[in-house]
C-alpha positions in Angstrom: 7.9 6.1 28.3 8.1 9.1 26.0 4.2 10.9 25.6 3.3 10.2 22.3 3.1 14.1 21.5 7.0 14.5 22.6 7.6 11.7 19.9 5.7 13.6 17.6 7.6 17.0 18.3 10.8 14.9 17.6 9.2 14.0 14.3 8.2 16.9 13.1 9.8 18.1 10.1 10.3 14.7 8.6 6.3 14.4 9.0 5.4 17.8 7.5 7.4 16.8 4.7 5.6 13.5 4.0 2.3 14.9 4.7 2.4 17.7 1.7 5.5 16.5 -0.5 4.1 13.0 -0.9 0.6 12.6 -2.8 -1.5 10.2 -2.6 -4.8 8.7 -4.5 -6.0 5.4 -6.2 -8.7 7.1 -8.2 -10.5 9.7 -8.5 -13.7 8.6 -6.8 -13.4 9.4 -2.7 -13.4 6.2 -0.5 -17.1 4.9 0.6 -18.1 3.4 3.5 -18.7 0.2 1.8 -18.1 -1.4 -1.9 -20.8 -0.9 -4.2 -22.2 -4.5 -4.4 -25.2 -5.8 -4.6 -26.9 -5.5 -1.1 -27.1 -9.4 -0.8 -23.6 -9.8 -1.8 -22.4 -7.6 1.1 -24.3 -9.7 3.4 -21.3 -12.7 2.8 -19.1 -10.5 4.7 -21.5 -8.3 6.6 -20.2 -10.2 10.0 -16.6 -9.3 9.7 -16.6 -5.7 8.0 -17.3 -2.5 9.5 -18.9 1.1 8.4 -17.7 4.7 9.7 -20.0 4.2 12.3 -18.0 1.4 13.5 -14.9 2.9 16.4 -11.9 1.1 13.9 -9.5 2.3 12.3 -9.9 0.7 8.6 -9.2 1.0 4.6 -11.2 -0.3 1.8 -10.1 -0.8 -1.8 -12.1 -1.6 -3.9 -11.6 -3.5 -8.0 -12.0 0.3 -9.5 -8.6 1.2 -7.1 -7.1 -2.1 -8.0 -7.5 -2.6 -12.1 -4.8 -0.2 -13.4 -2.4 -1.8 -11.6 -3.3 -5.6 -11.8 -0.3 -6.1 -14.6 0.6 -9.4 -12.5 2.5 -8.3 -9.3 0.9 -10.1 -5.7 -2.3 -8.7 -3.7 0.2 -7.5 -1.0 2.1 -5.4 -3.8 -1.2 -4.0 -4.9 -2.0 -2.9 -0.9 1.9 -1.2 -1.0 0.1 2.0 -1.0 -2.5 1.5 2.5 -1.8 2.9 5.5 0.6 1.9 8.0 1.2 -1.5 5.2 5.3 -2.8 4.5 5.5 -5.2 1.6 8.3 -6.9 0.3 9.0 -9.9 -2.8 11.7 -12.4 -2.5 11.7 -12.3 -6.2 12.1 -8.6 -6.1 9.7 -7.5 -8.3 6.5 -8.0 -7.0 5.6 -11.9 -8.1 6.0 -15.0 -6.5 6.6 -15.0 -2.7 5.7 -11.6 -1.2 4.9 -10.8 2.2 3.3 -7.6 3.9 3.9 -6.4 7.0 1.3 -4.1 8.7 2.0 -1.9 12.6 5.4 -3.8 12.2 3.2 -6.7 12.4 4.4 -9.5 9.9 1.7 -11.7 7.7 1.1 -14.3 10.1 -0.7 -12.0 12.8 -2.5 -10.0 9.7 -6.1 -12.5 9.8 -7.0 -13.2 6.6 -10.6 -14.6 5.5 -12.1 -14.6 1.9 -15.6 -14.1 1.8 -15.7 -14.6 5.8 -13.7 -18.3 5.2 -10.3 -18.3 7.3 -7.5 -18.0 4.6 -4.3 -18.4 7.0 -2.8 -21.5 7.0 -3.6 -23.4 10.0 -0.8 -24.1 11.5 2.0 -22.0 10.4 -0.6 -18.8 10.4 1.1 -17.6 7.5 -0.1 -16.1 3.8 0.7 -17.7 0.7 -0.7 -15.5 -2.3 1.5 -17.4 -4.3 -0.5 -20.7 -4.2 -3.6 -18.0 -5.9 -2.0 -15.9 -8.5 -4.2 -13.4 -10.0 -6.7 -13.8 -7.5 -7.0 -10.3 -7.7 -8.7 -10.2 -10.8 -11.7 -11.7 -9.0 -11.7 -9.6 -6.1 -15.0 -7.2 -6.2 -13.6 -5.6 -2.8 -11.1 -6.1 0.5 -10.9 -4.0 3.5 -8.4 -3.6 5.9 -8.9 -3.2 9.5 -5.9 -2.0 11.4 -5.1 -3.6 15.3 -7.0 -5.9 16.6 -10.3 -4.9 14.4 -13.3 -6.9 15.5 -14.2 -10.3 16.0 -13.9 -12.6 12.7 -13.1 -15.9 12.1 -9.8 -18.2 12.0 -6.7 -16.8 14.5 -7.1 -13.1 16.3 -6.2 -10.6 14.5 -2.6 -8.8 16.4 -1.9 -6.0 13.4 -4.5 -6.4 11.4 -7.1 -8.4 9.9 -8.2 -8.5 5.9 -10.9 -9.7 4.2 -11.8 -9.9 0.6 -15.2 -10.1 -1.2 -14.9 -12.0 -4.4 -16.5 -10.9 -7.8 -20.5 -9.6 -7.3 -23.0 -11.7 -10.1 -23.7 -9.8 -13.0 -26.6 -8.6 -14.4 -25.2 -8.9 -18.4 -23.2 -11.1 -19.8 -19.8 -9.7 -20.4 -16.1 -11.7 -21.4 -12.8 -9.7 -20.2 -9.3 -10.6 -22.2 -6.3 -8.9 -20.4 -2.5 -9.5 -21.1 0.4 -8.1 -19.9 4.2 -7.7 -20.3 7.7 -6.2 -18.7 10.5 -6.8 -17.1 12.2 -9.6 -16.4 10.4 -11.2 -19.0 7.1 -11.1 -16.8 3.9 -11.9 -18.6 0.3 -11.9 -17.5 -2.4 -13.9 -19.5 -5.9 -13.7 -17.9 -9.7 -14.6 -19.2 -12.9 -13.9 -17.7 -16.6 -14.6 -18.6 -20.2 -13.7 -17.3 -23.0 -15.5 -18.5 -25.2 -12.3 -16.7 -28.4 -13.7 -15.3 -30.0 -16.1 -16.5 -33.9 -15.5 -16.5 -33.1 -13.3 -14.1 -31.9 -16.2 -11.7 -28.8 -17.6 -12.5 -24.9 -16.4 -13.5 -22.4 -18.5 -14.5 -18.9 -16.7 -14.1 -15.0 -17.5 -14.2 -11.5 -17.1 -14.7 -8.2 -18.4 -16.2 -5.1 -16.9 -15.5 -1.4 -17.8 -16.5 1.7 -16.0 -15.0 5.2 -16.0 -15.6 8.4 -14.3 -14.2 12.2 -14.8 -14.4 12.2 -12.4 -11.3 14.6 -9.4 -10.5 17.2 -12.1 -8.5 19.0 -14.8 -10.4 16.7 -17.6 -11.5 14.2 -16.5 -9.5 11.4 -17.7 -12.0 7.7 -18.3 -11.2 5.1 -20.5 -12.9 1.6 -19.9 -11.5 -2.0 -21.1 -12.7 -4.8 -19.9 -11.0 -8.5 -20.4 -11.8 -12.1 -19.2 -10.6 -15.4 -20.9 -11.1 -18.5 -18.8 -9.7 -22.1 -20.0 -10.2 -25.2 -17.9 -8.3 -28.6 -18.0 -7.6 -30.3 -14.5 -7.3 -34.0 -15.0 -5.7 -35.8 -11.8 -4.4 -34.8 -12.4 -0.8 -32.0 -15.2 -1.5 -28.6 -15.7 -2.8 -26.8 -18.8 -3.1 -23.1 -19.2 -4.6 -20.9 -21.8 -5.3 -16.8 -21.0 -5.6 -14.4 -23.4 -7.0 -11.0 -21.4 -7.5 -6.9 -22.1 -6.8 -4.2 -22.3 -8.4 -0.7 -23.8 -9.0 2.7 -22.6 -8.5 6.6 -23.5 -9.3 8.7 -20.7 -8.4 13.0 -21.4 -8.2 13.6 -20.9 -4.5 15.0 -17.3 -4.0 14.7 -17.1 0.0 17.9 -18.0 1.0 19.0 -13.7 0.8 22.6 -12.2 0.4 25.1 -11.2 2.1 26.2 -7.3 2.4 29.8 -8.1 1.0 27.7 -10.1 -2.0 25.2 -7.5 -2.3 27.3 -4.8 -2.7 29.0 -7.0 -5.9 26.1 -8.8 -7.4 22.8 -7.7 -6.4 21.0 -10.6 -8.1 23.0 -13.3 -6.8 21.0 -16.7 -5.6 22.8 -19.4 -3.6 19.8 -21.3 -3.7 20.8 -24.7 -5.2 24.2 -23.8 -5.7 26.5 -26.7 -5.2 30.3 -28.2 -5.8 30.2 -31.4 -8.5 32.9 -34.4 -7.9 35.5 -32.3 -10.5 35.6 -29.0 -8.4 33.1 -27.4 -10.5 30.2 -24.7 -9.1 27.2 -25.4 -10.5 23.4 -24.7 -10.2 20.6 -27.6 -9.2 18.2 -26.5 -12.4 15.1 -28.0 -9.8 15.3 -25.7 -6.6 12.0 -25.5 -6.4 8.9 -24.9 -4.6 5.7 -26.8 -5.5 2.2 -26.6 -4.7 -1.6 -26.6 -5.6 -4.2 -25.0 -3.5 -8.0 -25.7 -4.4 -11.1 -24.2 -2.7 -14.6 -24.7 -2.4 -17.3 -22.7 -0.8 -21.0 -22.6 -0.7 -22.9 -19.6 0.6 -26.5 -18.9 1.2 -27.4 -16.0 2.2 -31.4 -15.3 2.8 -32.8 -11.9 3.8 -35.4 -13.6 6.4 -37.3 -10.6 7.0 -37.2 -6.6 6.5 -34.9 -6.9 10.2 -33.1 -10.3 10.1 -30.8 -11.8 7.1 -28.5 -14.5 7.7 -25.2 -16.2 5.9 -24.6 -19.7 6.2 -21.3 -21.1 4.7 -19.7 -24.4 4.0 -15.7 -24.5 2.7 -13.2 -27.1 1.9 -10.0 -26.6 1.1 -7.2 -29.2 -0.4 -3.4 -28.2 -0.4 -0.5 -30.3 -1.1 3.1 -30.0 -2.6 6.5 -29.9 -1.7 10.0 -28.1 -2.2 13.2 -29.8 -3.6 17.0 -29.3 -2.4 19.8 -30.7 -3.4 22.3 -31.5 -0.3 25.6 -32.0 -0.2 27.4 -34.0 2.3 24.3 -34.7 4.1 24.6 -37.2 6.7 23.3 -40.7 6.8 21.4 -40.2 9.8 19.4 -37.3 9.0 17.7 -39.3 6.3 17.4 -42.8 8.1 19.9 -44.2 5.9 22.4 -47.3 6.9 26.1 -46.5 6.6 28.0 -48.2 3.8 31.2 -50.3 4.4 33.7 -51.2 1.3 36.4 -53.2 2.3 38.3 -50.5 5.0 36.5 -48.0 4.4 32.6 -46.5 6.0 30.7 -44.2 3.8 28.2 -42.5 6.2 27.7 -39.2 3.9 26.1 -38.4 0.4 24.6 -35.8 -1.9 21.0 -36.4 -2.3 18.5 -34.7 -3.9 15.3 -34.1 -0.6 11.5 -33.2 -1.1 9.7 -32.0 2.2 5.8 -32.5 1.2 2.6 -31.1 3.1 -0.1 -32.8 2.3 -3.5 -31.5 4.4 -7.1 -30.5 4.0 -9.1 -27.9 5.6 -12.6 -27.8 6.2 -15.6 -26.3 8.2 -18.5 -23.7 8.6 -19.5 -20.1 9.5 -22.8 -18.5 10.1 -23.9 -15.7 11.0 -27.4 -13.2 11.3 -27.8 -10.1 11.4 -30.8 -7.9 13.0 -31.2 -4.6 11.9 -34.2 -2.3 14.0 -34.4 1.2 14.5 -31.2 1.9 16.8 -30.0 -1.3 16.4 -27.4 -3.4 14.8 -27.1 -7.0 16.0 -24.9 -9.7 14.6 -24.4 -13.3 16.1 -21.7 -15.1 14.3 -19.2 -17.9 15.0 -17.3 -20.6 12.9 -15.9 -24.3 13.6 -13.1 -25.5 11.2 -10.7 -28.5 11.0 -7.3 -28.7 9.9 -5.2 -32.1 8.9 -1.9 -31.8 7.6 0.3 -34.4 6.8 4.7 -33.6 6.5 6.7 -36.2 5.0 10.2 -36.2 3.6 11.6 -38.3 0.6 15.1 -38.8 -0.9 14.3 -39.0 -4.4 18.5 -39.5 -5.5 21.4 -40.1 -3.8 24.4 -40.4 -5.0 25.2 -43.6 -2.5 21.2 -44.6 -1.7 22.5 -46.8 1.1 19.1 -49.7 1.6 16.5 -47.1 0.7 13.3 -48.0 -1.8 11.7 -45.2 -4.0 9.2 -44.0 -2.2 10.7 -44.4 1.4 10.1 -41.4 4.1 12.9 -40.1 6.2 10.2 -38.5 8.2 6.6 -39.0 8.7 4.6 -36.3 10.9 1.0 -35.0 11.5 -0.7 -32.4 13.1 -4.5 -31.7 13.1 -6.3 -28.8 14.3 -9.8 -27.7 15.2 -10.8 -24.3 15.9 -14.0 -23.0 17.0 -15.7 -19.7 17.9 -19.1 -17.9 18.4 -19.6 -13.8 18.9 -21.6 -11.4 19.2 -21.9 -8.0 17.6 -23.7 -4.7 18.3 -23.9 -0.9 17.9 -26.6 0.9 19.4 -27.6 4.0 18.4 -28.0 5.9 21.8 -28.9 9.4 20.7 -28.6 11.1 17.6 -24.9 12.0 18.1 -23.7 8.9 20.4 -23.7 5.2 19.2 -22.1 2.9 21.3 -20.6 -0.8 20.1 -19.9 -3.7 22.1 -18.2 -7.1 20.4 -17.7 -10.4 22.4 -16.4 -13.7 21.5 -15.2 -16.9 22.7 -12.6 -18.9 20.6 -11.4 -22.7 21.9 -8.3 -24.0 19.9 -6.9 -27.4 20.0 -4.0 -28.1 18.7 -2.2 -31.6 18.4 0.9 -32.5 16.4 3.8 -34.9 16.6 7.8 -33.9 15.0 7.0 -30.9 16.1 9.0 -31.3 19.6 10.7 -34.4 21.0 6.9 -35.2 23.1 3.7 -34.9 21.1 2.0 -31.7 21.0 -1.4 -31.7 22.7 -2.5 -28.0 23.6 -6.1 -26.6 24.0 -6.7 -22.8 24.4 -10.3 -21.1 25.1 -9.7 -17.4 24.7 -12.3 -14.7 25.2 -11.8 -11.6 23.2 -14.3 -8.6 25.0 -14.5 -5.1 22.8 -15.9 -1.8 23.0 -16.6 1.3 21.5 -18.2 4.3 21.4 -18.8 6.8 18.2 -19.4 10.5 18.7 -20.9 12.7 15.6 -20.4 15.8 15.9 -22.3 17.4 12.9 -22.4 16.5 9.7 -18.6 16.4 8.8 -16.6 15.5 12.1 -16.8 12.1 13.9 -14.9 11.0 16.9 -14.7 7.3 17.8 -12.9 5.4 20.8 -12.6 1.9 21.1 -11.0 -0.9 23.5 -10.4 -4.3 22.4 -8.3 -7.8 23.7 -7.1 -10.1 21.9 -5.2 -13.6 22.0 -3.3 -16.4 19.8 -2.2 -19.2 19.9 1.7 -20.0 19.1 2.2 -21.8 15.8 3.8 -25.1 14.9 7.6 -22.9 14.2 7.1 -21.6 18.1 6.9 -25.0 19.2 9.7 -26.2 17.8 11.3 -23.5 18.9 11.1 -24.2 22.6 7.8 -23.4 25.0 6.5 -20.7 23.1 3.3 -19.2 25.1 -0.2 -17.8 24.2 0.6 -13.9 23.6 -2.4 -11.3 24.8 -2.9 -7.9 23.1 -4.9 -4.8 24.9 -5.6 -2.4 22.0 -6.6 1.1 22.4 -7.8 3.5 19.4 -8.6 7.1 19.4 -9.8 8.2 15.9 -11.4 11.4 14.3 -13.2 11.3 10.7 -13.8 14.1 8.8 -15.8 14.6 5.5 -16.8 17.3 3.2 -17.7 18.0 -0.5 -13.7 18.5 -1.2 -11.7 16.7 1.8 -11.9 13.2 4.0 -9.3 12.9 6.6 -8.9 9.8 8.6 -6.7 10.4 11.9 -5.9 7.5 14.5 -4.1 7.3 17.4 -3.1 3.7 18.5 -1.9 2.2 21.8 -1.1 -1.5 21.6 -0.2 -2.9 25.0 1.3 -6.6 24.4 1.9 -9.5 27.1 3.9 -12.6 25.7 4.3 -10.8 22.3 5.7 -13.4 20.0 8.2 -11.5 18.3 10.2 -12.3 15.2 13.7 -12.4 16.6 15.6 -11.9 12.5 16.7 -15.4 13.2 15.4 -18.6 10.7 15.4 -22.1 11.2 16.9 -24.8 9.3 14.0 -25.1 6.8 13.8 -20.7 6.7 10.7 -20.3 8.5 11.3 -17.3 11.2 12.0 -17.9 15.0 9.6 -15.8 17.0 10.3 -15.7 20.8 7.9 -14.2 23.6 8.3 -10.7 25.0 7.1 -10.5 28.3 6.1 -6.7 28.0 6.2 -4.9 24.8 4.0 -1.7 23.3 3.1 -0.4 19.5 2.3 3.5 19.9 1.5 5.4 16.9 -0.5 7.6 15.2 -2.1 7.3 11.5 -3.1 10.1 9.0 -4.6 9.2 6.1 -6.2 11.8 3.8 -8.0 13.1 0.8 -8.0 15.9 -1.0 -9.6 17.0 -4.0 -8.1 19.8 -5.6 -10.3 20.4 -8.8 -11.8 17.7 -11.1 -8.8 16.8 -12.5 -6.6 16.6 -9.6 -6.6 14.6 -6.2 -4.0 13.9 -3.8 -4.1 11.4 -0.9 -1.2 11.4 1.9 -1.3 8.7 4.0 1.2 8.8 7.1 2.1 6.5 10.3 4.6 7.5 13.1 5.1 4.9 15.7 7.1 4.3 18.8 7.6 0.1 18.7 9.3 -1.3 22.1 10.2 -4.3 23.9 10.3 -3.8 28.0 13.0 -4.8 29.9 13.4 -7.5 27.5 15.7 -11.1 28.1 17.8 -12.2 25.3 20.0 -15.9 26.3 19.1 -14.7 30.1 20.6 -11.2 30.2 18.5 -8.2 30.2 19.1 -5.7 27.3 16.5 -2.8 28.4 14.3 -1.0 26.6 15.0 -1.8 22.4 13.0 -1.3 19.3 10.5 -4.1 17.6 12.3 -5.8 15.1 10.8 -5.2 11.4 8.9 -2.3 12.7 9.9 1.1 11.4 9.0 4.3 12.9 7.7 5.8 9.7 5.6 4.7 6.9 4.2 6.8 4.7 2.1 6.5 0.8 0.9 8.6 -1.4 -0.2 8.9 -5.2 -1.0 11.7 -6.8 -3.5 11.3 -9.8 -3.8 13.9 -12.6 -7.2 13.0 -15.0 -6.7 15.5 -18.0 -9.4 13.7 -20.1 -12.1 11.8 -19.0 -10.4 8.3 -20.5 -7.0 9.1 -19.4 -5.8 8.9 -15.9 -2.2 9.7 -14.6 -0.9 8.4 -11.3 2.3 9.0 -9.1 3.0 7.0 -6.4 5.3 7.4 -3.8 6.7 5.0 -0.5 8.5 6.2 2.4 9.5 3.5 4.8 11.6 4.6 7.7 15.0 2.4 9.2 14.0 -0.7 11.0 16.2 -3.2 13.0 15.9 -6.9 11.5 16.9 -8.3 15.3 15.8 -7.0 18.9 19.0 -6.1 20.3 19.1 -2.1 17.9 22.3 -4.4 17.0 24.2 -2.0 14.3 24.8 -4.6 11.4 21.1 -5.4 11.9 19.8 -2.4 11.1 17.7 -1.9 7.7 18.1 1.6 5.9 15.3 3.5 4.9 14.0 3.7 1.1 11.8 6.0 -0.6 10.7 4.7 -4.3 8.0 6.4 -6.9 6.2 4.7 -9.7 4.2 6.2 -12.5 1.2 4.5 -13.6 -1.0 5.5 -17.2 -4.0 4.2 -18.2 -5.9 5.2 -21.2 -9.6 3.6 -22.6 -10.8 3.8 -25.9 -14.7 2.8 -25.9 -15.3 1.7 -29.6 -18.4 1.9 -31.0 -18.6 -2.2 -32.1 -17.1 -5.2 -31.3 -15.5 -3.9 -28.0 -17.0 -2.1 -25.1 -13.6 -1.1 -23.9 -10.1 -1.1 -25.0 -8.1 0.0 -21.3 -3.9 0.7 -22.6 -2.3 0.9 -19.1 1.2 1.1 -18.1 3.3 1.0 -15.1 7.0 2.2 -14.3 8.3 0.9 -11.0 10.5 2.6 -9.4 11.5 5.4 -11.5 14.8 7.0 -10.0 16.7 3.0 -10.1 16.7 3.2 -6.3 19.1 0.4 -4.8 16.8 -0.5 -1.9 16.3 -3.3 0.5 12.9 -4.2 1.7 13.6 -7.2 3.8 16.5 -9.4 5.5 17.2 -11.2 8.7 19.9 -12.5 10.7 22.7 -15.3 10.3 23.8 -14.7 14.4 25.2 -11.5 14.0 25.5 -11.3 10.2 22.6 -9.6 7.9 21.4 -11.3 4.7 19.3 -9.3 2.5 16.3 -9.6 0.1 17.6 -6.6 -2.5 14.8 -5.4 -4.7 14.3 -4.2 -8.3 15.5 -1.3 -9.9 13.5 0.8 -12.2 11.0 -2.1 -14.2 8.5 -1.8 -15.8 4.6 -3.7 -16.8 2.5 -2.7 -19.9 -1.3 -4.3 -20.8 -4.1 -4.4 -22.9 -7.5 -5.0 -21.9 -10.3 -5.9 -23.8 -14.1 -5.9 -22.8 -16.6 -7.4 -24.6 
């Protein structure tokens, strides 16, 4: 294996260029430690975040970073800019499905929680922002915790693990109206309120938000609803809040990608619903779609016992349930438990049909944690149990020849239920003035049972114990050195199973970081070595239904190394590169029985890098330029040449401008966004049909403008 420093010479002139051409900044205040919260709001996800003097390599962004950009495009859209992140939109501009990638690691190895609640879906691990559109707009804060991270709750955490703090109470009352509009006849409608507190007790806060999209690909159209409902309790040593929030989505299925030969002819094409009628005639099923409603609830009390101990308990519940529609030509009898037809000589045993596939589950549980805080030490104990019960079903809904079936009648009827357990334990010690050292145990159990998923019934139970360790060196006042160990395992999920006998994958992670702060500059520097066992890698294949077939590596690595820094130039001026080069390889790996050798990751690119550049030339004006590099990536395992991705650099301009009248309105905020500037033709995503790529094209130069007004 190459040292990474001869992979670094190799890379040397494409990474000085990044590192001073690109520029980089969300705003013009340097990154903290933590978000500026109220100290008792912090305390909700005190157990799963870290500080500087934690040894991980992290990124927080925080609602200041986010606002100018929140026209209606996806949290992972908004993140685009993070180190070491990928994101990509099946829509192609930014609403609807998107998915991020970060390390080459895809969304359902990135651990999710919202205010320390598991978000991932239980079973197939994955994200779905689209089932909470806007949910940005009550964010207050999310950081991002690259590699294994430490312990939090839900599945381990193999590329990274994210976790967002909803909207802090407010002391005033305060309303918020914001619309936007742009391309592609996108439109973003979104209300909040604050009922401040309430004799100096109580807040009653929320959110309505409506947005719609006819999407960069052909009739690629979302429909999404979300809401949030906050009430809080503020005592002098307690805070108690109860969340309601979800949303609803219909989006026209554009997963289905295109072709190179189509690509290079009709960049917007969509074959999804696309069909033959009895008279020869190509036409379009106008309900291709994906349906769904998500609703949460959580209650948090949170109680700062003493001046050393404070402690979080939580209670969560979460109901999901919808379904997509196809229309199917020629399906067979059989598939859909339907009896063939005989008239007179002749057996009909095929018909179109129109299918919906329905999940129908809930999701429910706890977490807890306290937290000791003494002299040198830090303590938190922590843990979670949670239940997951999910219900798939099938219906024909029409059929051209409905053989014996009822309204109503299931061609399939599965289940799967889940329960998922953990306790840990936190701690950094302060040993001397310069040395702290942190050590991070838990134990996890999993047990996982499911039938349809295989021809025999899914019974599997895992207990996994996940040791970490640290140690953080400051130097002086400006440089700190960290170092930090950490093991990880997961589970496979329901897609691995049906795929064959997918195995529990195990992941050593070593980080080697240096921090550096002064009055002008913050660099962040982090050298990664991720040593994998069983990997579960995506292999650019799909399955019948398009979820994507993962297969275990025996041996596989992630090497890298991450620059991310800040620079302040003068008070009007701040640029912030961000860079990751990485070496991403499978070991002797077996495809079908043969060994190909030594070949790249699929979906993980050897160089990321993001910057913006943001120019302030009066105090209520603020000009941004942001810039993406993503280097070539293979979409299989095999460096196969039609599989390979090509790289794409794109640059958006972002202007705000606030006008702070002296009546009626605190704030009038104008902002504006232009994506991708130069029209780059660029390609973000794909995967593999055998040997043949399909593509997931992306927008051309579009564009979002809002109004925002505070009251």
């Amino acid at each position: 294996m190459k040292t990474l420093f001869t992979f670094l010479r190799a890379k040397t002139t494409v990474s000085c260029f990044l590192l001073f051409a690109f520029s980089f900044s969300f705003s013009q205040e340097k990154p903290k430690d933590s978000t500026k919260v109220n100290a008792l709001d912090e305390v909700l996800v005190s157990a799963v975040r870290v500080t500087t003097k934690t040894p991980v390599s992290f990124s927080n962004l925080d609602k200041k970073e986010i606002k100018f950009r929140n026209l209606g495009q996806d949290i992972p859209i908004l993140m685009n800019y993070m180190p070491s992140v990928v994101t990509t939109s099946d829509a192609g501009n930014g609403v609807g499905y998107t998915g991020i990638r970060v390390r080459g690691s895809d969304a359902t190895r990135v651990n999710i929680t919202i205010n320390g609640i598991p978000y991932n879906d239980a079973e197939s691990h994955g994200t779905f922002w689209v089932n909470m559109p806007d949910f940005a707009s009550s964010v207050e804060s999310l950081q991002l915790q690259r590699g294994v991270g430490t312990s939090t709750n839900g599945a381990g955490a193999f590329g990274a693990s994210l976790n967002l703090l909803t909207d802090s109470f407010a002391q005033q009352s305060n309303g918020e109206i914001s619309n936007s509009f742009g391309s592609f006849n996108t439109r973003k409608h979104t209300v909040k309120f604050s009922s401040g507190l309430l004799n100096n007790r109580f807040e009653l806060a929320g959110r309505l938000s409506n947005i719609d999209s006819q999407g960069y690909i052909d009739r690629a159209a979302s429909d999404l609803k979300s809401y949030f409902l906050q009430g809080t309790y503020v005592g002098k040593t307690t805070l108690i809040k109860a969340l309601v929030f979800g949303g609803t989505e219909k989006t026209y299925q554009s997963w289905n990608g295109i072709d190179g030969f189509t690509m290079n002819e009709d960049r917007t094409f969509n074959s999804a619903g696309m069909y033959t009628d009895e008279f020869g005639n190509t036409r379009y099923y106008d309900n291709e779609t994906d349906n769904y409603q998500q609703d949460h609830y959580q209650l948090h009390w949170s109680e700062r016992v003493s001046e050393n101990w404070s402690t979080n308990l939580a209670l969560h519940y979460t109901k999901g349930k919808g379904y997509y529609e196809n229309y199917k030509e020629d399906a067979d009898f059989g598939d859909y438990g339907l009896t063939p037809i005989v008239i007179e000589n002749t057996t009909i045993n095929t018909t179109d049909l129109v299918r919906q596939k329905w999940l129908d589950n809930d999701f429910y549980g706890t977490t807890f944690s306290a937290n000791y805080r003494k002299d040198k030490l830090d303590l938190i104990l922590g843990g979670g149990w949670n239940k997951y019960e999910g219900d798939h079903f099938g219906k024909v809904i029409w059929a051209r020849f409905a053989s014996t079936t009822e309204l109503g009648d299931r061609y399939y009827d599965d289940y799967a239920v889940k329960t998922d357990g953990n306790v840990f334990a936190k701690a950094n010690y302060q040993i001397t003035e310069k040395i702290s050292l942190y050590g991070d145990l838990q134990y996890r159990t999993v047990n996982y049972e499911a039938n349809g998923v295989q021809a025999d019934l899914v019974d599997d139970r895992f207990n996994f114990f996940n040791p970490k360790a640290g140690l953080n060196y400051n130097l002086n006042g400006k440089n700190t050195f960290y170092f930090s160990y950490a093991k990880a395992h997961r589970e496979p999920n329901r897609t691995d199973y049906e795929g064959g006998n997918a195995k529990p994958e195990k992941l050593d992670d070593f980080e080697l970081g240096w921090r550096y702060v002064s009055d002008k500059a913050q660099i962040n520097t982090n050298v990664y070595y991720m040593a994998y066992k069983d990997q579960l890698i995506l292999t650019g294949n799909l399955d019948d239904v398009g979820n994507p077939i993962r297969s275990n590596s025996e041996k596989s690595y992630r090497l890298g190394l991450e620059v991310d820094v800040t620079l302040e130039l003068n008070k009007q001026l701040i640029i912030r590169p961000n860079f990751t080069l990485s070496q991403n390889k499978n070991l002797d790996l077996n495809v079908s029985g043969d060994n190909v050798g030594t070949k790249d990751i699929a979906y993980s690119p050897s160089i990321i890098a993001g910057n913006i550049l943001v120019y302030k030339p009066l105090e209520s004006l603020q000009i941004s330029w942001l810039s993406k590099f993503v280097g070539e990536q293979y979409m299989n395992n095999i460096e196969l040449p039609s599989a390979k991705l090509p790289d794409y650099f794109v640059n958006d301009l972002n202007v705000a401008y606030e006008i702070k009248p002296k009546s009626i309105f605190k704030s009038v905020v104008l902002t504006g966004l232009v994506n991708n500037v130069f029209d780059r033709k660029y390609v973000s995503n794909g995967y593999m049909w055998d040997v043949y790529p399909y593509y997931y094209p992306q927008a051309g130069i579009n564009f979002l403008a809002g109004l925002t007004l505070k009251f």
